[in-house]
N, C-alpha and C positions, 0 to 999 in steps of 0.2 A: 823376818823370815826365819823359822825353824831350820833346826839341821837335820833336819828328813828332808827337809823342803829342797833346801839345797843340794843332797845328796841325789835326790830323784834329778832335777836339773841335770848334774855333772854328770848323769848315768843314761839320760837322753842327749846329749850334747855328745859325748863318747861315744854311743851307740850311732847317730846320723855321720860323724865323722866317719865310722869304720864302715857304714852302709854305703857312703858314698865314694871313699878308696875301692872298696869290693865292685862296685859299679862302674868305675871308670876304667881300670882294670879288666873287669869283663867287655866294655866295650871296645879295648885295644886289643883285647887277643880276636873279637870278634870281627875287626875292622881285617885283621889281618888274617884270617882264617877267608874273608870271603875275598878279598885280594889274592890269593892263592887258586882260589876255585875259580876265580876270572879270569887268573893269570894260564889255569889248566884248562879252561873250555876255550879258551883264545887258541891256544898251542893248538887244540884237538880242531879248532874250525880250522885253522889253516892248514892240516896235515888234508882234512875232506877236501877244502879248495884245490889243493894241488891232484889229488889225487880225481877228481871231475875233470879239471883241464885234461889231465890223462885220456881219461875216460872221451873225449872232447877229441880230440888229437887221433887218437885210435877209432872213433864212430867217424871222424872227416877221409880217413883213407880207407876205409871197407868203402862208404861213401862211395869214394872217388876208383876204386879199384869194380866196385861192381857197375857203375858207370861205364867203365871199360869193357867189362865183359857181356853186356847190351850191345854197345855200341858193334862187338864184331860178332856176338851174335844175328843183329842184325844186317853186316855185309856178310854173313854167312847166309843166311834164307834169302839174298838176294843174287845170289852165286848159285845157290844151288835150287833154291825155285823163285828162278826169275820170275815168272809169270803171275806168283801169290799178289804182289802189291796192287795189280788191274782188275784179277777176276774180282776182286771183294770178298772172299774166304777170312 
């Protein structure tokens, strides 16, 4: 074997070495770059979940408040025109 021959070897064997530190490397800032991104759209789902239940909470008592205001609406028109509920009007 020539000493080019070898030289070219030690300079591809160098070269895969440094390719593959550079790549694993990028795959650990990569792992950990989208670990962050999961760990921030987690955070963010769970701030919208709370804040629906909210949303949930407050549409059960308009709900139930205007429930309320039927219900004496309707012993109002029965107070003040008795007679609506017979004719059929």
């Amino acid at each position: 074997m020539s000493n080019d021959t070898k030289w070219l070897i030690g300079t591809g064997v160098v070269l895969a070495g440094l390719l593959s530190a550079q790549t694993s490397g990028l795959g650990t800032s990569l792992n950990a770059r989208i670990d962050d991104l999961n760990a921030s759209l987690s955070s963010r789902m769970d701030r919208l979940e709370n804040r629906f239940d909210g949303l949930d909470e407050r549409f059960r008592n308009v709900e139930i408040g205007l429930g309320k205001v039927e219900q004496r609406l309707l012993t109002i028109e029965r107070v003040v025109l008795p007679g609506s509920d017979q004719s059929g009007e």
